[in-house]
TORTORKE-29716 format. One record per residue (C-alpha): chain; z, x, y negated; residue in one letter. Coordinates in Angstrom, 1 decimal, always signed. Layout:
A/Z/X/Y/A .
...
END
This chain:
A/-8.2/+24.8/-25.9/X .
A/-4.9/+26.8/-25.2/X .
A/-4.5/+27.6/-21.5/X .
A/-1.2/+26.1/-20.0/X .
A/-0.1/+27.6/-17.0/X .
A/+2.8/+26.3/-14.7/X .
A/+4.6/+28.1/-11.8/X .
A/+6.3/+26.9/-8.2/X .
A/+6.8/+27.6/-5.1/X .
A/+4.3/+24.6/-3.5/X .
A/+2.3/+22.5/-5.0/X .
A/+1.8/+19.1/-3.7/X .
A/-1.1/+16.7/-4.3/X .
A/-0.6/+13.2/-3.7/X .
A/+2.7/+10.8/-4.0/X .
A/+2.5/+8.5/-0.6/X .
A/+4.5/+8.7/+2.3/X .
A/+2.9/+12.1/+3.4/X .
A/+3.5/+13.8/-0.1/X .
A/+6.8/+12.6/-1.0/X .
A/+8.1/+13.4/+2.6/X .
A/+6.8/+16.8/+2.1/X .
A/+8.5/+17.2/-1.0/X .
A/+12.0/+15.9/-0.3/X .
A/+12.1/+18.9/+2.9/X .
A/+11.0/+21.2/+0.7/X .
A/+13.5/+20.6/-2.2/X .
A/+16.2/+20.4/+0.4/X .
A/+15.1/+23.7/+1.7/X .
A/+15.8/+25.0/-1.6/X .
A/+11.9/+25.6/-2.7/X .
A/+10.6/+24.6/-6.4/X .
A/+8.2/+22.1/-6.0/X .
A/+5.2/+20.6/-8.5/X .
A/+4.3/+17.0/-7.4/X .
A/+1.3/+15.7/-9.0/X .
A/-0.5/+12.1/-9.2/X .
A/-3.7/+10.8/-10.8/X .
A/-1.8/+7.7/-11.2/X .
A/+0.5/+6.9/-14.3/X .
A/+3.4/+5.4/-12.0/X .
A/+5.0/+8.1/-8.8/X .
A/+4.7/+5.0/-6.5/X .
A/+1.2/+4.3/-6.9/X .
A/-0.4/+5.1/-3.7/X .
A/-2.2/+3.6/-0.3/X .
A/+1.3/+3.2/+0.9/X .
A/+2.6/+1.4/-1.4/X .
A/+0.3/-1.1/-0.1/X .
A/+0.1/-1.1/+3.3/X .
A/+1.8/-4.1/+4.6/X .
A/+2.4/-4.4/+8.3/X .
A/+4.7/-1.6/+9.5/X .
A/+4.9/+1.7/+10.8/X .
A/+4.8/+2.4/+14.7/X .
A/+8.0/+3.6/+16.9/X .
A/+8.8/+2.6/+20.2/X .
A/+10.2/-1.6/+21.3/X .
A/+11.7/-2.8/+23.7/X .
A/+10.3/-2.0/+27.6/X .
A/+8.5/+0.6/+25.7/X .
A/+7.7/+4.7/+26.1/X .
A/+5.5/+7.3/+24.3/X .
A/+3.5/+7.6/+28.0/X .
A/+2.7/+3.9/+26.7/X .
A/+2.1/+4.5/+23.2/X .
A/+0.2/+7.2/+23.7/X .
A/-1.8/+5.2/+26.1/X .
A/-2.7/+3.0/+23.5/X .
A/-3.6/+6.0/+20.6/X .
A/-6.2/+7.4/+23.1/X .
A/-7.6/+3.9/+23.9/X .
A/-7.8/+2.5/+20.5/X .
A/-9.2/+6.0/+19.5/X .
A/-12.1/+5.3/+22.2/X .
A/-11.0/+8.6/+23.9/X .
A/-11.8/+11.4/+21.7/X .
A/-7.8/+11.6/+20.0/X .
A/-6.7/+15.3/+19.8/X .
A/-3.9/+15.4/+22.4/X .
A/-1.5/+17.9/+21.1/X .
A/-1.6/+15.0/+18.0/X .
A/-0.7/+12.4/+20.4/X .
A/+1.7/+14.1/+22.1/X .
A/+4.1/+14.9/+19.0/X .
A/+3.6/+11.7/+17.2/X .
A/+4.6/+9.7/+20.0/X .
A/+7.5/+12.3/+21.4/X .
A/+8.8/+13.6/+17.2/X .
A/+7.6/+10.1/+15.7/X .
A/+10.5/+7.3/+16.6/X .
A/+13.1/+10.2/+16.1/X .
A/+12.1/+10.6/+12.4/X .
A/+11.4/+7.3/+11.6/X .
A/+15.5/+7.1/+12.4/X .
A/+16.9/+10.0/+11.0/X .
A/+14.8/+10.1/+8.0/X .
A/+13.4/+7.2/+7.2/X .
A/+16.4/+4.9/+7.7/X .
A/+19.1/+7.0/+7.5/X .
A/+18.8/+9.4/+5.3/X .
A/+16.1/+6.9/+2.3/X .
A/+17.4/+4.1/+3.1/X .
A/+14.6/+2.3/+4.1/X .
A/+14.9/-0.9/+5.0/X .
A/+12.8/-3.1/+8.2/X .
A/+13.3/-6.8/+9.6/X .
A/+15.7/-7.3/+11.9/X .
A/+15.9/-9.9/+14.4/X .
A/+19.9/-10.1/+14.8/X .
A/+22.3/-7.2/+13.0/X .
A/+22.2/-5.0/+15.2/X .
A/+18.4/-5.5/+16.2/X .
A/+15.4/-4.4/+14.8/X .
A/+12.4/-7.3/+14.9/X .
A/+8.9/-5.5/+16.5/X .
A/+5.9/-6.9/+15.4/X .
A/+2.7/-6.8/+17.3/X .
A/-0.7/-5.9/+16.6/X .
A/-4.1/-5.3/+17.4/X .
A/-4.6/-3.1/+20.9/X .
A/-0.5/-2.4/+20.9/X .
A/+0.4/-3.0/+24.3/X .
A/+4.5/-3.4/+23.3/X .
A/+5.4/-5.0/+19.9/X .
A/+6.6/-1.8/+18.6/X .
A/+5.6/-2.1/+14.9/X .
A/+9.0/-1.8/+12.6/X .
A/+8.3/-3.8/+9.2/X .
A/+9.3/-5.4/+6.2/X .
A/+8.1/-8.7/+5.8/X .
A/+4.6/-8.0/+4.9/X .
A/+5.7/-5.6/+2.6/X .
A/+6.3/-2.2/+4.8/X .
A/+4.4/+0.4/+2.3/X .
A/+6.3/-0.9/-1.1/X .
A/+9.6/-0.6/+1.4/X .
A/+8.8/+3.0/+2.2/X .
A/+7.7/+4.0/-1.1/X .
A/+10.1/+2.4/-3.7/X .
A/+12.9/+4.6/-0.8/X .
A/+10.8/+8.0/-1.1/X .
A/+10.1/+7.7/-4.4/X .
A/+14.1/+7.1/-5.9/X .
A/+15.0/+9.9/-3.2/X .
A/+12.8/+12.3/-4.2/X .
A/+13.5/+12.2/-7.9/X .
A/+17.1/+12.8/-7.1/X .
A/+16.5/+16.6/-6.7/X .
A/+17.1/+19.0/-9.3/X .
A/+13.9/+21.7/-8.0/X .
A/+11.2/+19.3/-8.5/X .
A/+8.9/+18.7/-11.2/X .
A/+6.7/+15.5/-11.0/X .
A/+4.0/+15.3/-12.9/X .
A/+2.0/+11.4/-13.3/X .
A/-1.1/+11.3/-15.0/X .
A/-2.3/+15.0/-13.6/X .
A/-6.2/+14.4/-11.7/X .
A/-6.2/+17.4/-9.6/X .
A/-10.1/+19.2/-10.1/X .
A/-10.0/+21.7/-7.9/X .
A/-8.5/+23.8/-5.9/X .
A/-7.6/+27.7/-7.0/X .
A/-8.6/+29.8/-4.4/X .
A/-9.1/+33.5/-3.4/X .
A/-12.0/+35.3/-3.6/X .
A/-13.9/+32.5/-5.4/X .
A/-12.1/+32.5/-8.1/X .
A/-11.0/+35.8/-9.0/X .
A/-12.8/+38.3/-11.3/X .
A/-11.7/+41.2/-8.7/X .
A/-14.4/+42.4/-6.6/X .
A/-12.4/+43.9/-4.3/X .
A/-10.6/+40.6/-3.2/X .
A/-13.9/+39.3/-1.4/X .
A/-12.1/+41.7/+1.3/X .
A/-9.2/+39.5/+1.7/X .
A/-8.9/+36.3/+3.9/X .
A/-9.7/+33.2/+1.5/X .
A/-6.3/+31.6/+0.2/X .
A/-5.1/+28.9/-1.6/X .
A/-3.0/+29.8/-4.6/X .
A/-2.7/+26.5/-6.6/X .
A/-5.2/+24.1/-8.7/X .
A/-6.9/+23.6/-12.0/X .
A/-5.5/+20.4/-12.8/X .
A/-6.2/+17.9/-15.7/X .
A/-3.6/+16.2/-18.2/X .
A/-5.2/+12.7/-18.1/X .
A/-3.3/+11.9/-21.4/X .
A/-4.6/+15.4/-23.6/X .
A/-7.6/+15.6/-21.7/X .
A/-6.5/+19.1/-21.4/X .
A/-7.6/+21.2/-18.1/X .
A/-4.3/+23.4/-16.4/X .
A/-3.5/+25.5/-14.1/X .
A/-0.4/+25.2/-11.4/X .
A/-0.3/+28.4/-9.5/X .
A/+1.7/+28.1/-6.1/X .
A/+1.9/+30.1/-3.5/X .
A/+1.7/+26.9/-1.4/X .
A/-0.6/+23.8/-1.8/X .
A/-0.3/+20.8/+0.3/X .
A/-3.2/+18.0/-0.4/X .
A/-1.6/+14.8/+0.3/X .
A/-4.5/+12.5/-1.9/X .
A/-5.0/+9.8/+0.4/X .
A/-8.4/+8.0/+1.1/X .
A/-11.9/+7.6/+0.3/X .
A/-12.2/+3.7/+0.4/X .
A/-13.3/+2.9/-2.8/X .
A/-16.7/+4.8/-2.2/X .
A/-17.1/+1.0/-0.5/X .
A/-18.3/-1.9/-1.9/X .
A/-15.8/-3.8/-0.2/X .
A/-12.1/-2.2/+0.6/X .
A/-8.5/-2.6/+0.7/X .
A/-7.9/+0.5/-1.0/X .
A/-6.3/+1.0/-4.7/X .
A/-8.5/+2.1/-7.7/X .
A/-7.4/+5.6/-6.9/X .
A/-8.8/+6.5/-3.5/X .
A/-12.0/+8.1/-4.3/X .
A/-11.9/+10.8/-1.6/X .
A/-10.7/+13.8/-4.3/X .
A/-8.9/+16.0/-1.3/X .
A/-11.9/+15.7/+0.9/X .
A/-14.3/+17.0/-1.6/X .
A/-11.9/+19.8/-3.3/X .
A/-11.4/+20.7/+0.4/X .
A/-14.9/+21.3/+0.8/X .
A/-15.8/+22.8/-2.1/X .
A/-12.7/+25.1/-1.2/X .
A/-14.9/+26.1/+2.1/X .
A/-11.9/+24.0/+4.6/X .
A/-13.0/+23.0/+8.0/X .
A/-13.8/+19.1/+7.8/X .
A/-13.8/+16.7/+11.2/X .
A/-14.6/+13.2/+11.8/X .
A/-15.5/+12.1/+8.8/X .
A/-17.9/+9.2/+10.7/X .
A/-15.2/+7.7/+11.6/X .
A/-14.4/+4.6/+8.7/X .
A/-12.5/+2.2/+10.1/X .
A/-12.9/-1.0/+8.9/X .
A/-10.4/-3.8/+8.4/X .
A/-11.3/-7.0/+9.6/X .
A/-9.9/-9.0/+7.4/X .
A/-9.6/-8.7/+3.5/X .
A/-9.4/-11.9/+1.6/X .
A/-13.2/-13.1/+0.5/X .
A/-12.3/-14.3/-3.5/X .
A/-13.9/-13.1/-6.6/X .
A/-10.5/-12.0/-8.1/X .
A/-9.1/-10.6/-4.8/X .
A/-10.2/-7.4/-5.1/X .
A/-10.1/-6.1/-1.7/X .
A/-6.5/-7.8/-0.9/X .
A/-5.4/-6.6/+2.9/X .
A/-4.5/-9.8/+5.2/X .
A/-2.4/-7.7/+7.4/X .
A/-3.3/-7.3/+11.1/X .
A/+0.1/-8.8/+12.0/X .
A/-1.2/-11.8/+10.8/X .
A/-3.2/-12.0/+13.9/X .
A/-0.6/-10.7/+16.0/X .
A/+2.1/-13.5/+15.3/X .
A/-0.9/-16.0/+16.4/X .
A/-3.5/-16.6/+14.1/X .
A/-7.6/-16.7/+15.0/X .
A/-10.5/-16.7/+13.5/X .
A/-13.3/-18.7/+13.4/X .
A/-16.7/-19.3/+11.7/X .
A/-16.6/-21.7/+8.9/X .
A/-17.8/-24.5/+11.1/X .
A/-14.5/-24.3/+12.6/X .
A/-15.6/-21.8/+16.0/X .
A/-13.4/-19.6/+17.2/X .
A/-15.2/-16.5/+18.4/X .
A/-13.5/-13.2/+19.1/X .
A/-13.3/-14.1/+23.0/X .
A/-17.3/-14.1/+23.1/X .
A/-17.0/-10.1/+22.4/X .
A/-13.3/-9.2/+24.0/X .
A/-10.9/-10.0/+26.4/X .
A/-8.4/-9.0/+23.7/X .
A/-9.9/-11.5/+21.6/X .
A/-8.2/-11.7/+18.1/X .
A/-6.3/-8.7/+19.1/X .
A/-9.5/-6.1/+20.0/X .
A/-9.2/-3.1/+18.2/X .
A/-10.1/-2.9/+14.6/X .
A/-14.0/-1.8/+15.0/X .
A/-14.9/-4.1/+17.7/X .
A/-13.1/-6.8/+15.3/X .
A/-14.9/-6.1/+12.5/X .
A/-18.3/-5.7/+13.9/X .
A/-17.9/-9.1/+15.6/X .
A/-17.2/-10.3/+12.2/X .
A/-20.0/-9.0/+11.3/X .
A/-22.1/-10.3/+13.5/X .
A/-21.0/-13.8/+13.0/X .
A/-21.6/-13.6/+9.4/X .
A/-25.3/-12.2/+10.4/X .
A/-25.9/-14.7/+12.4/X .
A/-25.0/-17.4/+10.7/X .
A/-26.0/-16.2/+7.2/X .
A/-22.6/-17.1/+6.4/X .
A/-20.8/-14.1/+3.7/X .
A/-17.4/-14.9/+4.6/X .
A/-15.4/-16.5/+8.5/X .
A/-11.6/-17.8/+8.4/X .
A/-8.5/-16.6/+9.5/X .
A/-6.3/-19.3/+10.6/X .
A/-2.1/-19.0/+11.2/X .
A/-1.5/-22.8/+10.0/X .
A/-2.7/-24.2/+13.1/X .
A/-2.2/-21.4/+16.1/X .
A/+1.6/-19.7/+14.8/X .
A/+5.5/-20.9/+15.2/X .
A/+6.6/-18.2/+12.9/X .
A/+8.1/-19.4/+9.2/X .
A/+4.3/-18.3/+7.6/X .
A/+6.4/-17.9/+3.9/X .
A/+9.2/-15.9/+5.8/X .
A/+7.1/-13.6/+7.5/X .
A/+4.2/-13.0/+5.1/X .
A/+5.8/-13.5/+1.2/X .
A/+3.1/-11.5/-0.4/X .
A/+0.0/-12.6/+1.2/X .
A/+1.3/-16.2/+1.0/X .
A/+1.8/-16.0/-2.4/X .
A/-1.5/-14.0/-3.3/X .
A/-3.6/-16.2/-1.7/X .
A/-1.5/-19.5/-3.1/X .
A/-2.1/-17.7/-6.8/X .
A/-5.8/-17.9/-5.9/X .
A/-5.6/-21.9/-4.7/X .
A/-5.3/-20.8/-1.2/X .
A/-1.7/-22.9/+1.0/X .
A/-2.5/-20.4/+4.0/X .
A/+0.5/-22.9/+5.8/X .
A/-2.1/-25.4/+5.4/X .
A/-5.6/-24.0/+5.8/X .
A/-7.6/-21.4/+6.8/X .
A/-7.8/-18.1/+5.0/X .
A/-11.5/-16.8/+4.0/X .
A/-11.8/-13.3/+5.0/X .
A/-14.5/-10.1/+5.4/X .
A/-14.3/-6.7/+6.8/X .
A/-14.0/-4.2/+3.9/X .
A/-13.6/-0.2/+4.3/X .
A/-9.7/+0.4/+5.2/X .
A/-9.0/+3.8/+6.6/X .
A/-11.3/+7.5/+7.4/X .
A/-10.1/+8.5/+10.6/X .
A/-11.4/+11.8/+10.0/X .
A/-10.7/+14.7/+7.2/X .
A/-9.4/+18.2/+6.5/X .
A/-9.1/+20.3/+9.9/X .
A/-5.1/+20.7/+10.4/X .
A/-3.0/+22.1/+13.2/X .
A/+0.5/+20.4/+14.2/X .
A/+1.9/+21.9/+11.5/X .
A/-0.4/+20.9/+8.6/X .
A/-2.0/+23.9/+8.3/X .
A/-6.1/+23.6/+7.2/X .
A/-8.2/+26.8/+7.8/X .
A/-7.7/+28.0/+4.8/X .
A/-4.6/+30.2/+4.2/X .
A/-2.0/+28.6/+2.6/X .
A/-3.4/+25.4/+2.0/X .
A/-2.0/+22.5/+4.5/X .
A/-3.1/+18.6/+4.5/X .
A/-0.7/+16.1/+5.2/X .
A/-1.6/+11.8/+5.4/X .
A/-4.8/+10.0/+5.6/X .
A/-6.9/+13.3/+4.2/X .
A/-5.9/+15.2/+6.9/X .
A/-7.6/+15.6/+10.3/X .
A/-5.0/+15.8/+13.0/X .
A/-7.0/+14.2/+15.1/X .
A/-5.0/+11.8/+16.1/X .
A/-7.0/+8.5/+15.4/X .
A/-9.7/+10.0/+17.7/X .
A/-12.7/+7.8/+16.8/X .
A/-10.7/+4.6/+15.7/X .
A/-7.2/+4.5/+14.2/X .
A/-4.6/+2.5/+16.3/X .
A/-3.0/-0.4/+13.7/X .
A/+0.2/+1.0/+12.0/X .
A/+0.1/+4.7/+13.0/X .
A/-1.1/+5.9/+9.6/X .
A/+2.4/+6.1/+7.8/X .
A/+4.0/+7.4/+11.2/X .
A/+1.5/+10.2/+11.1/X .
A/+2.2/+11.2/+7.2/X .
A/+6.0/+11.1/+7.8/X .
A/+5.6/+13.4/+10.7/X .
A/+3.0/+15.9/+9.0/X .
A/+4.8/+15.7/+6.5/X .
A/+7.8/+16.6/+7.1/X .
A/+6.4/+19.4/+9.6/X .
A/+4.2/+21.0/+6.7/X .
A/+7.6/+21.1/+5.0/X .
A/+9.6/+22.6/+7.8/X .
A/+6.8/+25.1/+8.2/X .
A/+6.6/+26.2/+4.6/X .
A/+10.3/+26.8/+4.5/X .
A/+10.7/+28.4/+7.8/X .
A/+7.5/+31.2/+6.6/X .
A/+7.4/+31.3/+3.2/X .
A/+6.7/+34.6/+1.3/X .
A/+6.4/+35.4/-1.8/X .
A/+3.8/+37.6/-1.9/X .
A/+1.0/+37.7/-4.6/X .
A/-2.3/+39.2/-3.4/X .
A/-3.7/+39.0/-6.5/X .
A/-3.1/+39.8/-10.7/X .
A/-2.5/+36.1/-12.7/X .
A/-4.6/+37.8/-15.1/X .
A/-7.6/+38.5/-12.3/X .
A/-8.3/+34.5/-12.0/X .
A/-10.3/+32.3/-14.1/X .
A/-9.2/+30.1/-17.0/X .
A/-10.6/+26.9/-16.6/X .
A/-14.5/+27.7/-18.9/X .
A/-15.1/+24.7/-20.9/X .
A/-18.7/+23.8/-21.9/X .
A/-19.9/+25.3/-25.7/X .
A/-21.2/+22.1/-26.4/X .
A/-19.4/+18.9/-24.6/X .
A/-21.2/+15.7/-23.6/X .
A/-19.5/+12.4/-24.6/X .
A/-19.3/+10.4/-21.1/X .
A/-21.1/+7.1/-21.5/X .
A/-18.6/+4.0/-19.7/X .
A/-22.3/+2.3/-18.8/X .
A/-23.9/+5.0/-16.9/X .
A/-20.3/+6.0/-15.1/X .
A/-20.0/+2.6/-14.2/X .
A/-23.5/+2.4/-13.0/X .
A/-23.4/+5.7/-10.9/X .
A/-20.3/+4.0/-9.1/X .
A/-22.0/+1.1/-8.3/X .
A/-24.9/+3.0/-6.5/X .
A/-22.6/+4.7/-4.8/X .
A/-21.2/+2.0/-3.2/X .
A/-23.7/+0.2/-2.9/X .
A/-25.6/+2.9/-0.7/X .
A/-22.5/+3.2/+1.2/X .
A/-21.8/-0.3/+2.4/X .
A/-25.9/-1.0/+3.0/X .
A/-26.5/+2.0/+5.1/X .
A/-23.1/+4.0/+5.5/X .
A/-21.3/+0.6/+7.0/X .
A/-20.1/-1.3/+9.6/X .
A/-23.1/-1.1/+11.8/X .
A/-25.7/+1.6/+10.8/X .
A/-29.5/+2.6/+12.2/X .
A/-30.9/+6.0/+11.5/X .
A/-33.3/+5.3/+9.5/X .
A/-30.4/+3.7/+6.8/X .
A/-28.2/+6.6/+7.4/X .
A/-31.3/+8.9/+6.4/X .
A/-32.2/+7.2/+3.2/X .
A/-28.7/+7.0/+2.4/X .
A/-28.3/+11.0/+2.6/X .
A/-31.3/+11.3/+0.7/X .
A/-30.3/+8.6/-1.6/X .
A/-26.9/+10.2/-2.1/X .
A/-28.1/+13.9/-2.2/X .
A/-30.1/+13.1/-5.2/X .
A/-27.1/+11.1/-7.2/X .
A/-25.0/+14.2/-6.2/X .
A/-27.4/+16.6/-8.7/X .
A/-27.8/+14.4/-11.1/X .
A/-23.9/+13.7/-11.3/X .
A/-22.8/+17.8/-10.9/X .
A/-25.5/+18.5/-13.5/X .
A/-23.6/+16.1/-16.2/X .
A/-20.6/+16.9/-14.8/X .
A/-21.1/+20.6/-16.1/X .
A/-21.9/+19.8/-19.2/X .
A/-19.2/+16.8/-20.1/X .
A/-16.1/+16.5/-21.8/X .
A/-13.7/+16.3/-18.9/X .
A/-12.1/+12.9/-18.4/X .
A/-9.9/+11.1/-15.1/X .
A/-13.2/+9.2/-14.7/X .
A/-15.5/+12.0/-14.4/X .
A/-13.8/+13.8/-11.9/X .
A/-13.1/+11.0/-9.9/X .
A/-17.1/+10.3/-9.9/X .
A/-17.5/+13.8/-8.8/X .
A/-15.1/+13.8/-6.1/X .
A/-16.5/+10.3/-5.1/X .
A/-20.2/+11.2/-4.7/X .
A/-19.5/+14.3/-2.9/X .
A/-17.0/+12.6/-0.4/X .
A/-19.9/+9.3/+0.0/X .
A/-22.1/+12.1/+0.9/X .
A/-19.9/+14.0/+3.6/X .
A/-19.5/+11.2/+5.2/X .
A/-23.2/+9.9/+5.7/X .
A/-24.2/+13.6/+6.3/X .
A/-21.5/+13.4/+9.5/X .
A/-23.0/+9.9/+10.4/X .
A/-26.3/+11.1/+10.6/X .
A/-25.6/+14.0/+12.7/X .
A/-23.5/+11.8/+15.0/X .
A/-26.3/+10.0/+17.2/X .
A/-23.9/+8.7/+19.6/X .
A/-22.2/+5.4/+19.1/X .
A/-18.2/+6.1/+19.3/X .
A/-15.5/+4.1/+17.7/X .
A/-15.7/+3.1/+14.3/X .
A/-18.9/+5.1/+14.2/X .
A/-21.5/+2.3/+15.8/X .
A/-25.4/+3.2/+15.5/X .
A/-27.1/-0.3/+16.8/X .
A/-30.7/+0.7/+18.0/X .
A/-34.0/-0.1/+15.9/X .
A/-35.9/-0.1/+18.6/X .
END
């Protein structure tokens, strides 16, 4: 096939709140920017469906008290030079950028006061929101924004494959010499089925999450962990990957797939219970409904175990004052489309794989550890969720990363080339290509998953987090081998990427024997 090349000055991978805050710094900083997304639409992301809110500071509130609650909720082990400037830069942007300069609008309780809502292990209600429609707030603002600039190009329907780097992929011996570097990606049209390459100076992975390695999670269709394993294979530094938080509470339906009850369901009032009608959260915390995220979901859990039950209820009907169909629009009618009056009855719910707390080694400024390559939003690894991610602190980090990769970029950018265009590989397509068979794809997928929630979950033993690796290692050669050979489609890559991510992670677990977090090893013995 005819090699297509494209040129900018970064390269950004991902369209969320991380990526698109990225890119509207950049453009205004005068840079030409590529924005690319596996998905056919700009605003499909994991922001676009997050639902309740994005952290800054309420009333009787302080980042002494927010970050008090980071550091707790992150069982101790959250990078304090992350704390620090989330909690000092974060309410600041959130101001200037967010709601004055997108637009973006949150609830307010009078005209001239923003409503706060609170959530699990929050000491203040400090959460800004939009009904229970925060992400789609943020988004639909970034997105229109962004595509407002003249010095971007955004490209949908582009699967990035990997990342173009320096040494590995250069035909110049002598460049083995040089410090590795990032110098754009070999990316595929989804549509022509057509391999590119983008070559920027600067790259910035902003691909979101790994949840649908899961069985169960609230993530979209297209967080298959891509930036994690690109990032590896790139030879990037990779932390915390044990660290899967699980929510605890995605609706239990057969067409739900993996729909997020939001947190501040729990924190305008509602409990759970078993489905005998038990309420049981204050058997495991004094927090009760409102213990952090992993004690929450083990509990759940448990519960189920126990009782050899497969889902529990969440119940607002019968323990809030708040107007249910004011406050939560989309989750009220979801669940209502699915035969569910949550003003009149208990919502059934699970845990289900929400967020990696964990992922590509980055300073304060973005920067990963390899040159020229920075990580912004849920695949980065600022360190800031320590061993458990705080509730709503996700889309606060992206903005700020965000727009500090941007800032950093623009403030050192050079244009420098170490290396001759015509010194790096074209993609090398297979002499003879394999047709992809939908059945064994599918299959693959499901054994992923399945290996993942059985002995990568909620609460994991050794001995499952050793079969899994072995389990996993072996679906990993067997998937790279037919990966080589196949006629390169969205799916194929994504089942790469997915495998190679599943098995990071349980390779992390395993080393991990101590129980931290959302990391919990429960003894065999």
């Amino acid at each position: 096939m005819k090699d297509k090349k494209h040129y900018c000055d970064v390269l950004i991978i991902g369209s969320g709140i991380a990526g698109l805050s990225t890119a509207i710094n950049l453009c205004e900083s005068g840079l030409n920017v590529i924005l690319i997304t596996k998905a056919k639409n700009i605003e499909e992301s994991n922001t676009l469906y997050a639902q309740g809110g994005i952290v800054t500071l309420g009333k009787d509130d302080s980042p002494r008290l927010l970050a008090q609650d980071i550091i707790d909720a992150g069982d101790g082990i959250s990078n304090p030079l992350a704390v620090e400037l989330v909690t000092k830069e974060g309410t600041k942007l959130v101001e200037d950028f967010l709601i004055k300069k997108v637009s973006v609008q949150f609830s307010k309780s009078s005209e001239k006061a923003y409503d706060y809502a609170q959530e699990g292990s929050h000491s203040r209600r400090r959460v800004l929101y939009w009904r229970d429609e925060t992400g789609k707030a943020i988004e639909v603002g970034l997105s229109k924004r962004v595509k407002e600039y003249k010095n971007i190009r955004i490209f949908t329907d582009y699967s990035a494959i990997d990342l173009l780097t320096i040494p590995h992929h250069s035909v110049n011996p002598i460049t083995i010499y040089r410090e590795p570097q990032c110098i754009g990606a070999y990316v595929l049209n989804n549509v022509e089925e057509r391999v590119e390459r983008i070559f920027a100076q600067y790259t910035v992975l902003a691909s979101g999450g790994l949840g649908r390695i899961y069985l169960h999670t609230t993530n979209p269709p297209g967080a298959t962990g891509d930036g994690f394993a690109m990032a590896r294979r790139a030879g990037a530094r990779i932390i915390n990957m044990e660290y899967v938080q699980f929510h605890p509470t995605s609706l239990f339906h057969k067409d739900a797939d993996g729909f997020l009850i939001s947190e501040a369901v729990r924190g305008e009032g509602a409990r759970l219970k078993t489905k005998s009608g038990e309420t049981f959260m204050e058997k495991y915390s004094p927090l009760k409904d409102l213990a952090p995220r992993d004690e929450v979901s083990r509990a759940i859990y448990e519960e189920m175990h126990q009782r050899g039950d497969n889902y529990v209820y969440l119940d607002i009907s019968n323990y809030s004052e708040v107007d249910i169909k004011e406050r939560f629009p989309n989750i009220y009618s979801r669940c209502l489309s699915l035969g569910i009056d949550i003003t009149k009855e208990p919502i059934p719910v699970v845990p289900a794989a929400h967020y990696i707390c964990g992922g590509v080694q980055v300073d304060t400024w973005g920067r990963s550890s390899i040159k020229n390559l920075y990580a912004v939003g849920e695949v980065s690894g600022t360190g800031l969720h320590g061993a458990n991610r705080l509730a709503s602190t996700s889309l606060l980090e992206g903005l700020v990363w965000g727009i500090r990769a941007a800032r950093h970029i623009a403030d050192n950018f050079e244009d420098d080339k170490p290396y001759k265009e015509s010194e790096i590989l074209p993609w090398i397509y297979p002499e003879m290509e394999e047709e992809a068979d939908p059945a064994l794809i599918l299959q693959d997928w499901l054994s992923i998953k399945s290996i993942m929630w059985n002995y990568v979950g909620i609460i994991r033993t050794l001995k499952r987090l050793e079969r899994g690796v072995a389990d996993l290692s072996y679906l990993k050669n067997r998937i790279e081998d037919f990966y080589k050979k196949a006629h390169l489609t969205p799916t194929i890559v994504s089942l790469r990427n997915g495998i190679q991510t599943a098995l990071i992670v349980a390779e992390f677990a395993l080393r991990n024997r101590k129980s931290r977090g959302a990391h919990f090893i429960k003894s065999t013995t």
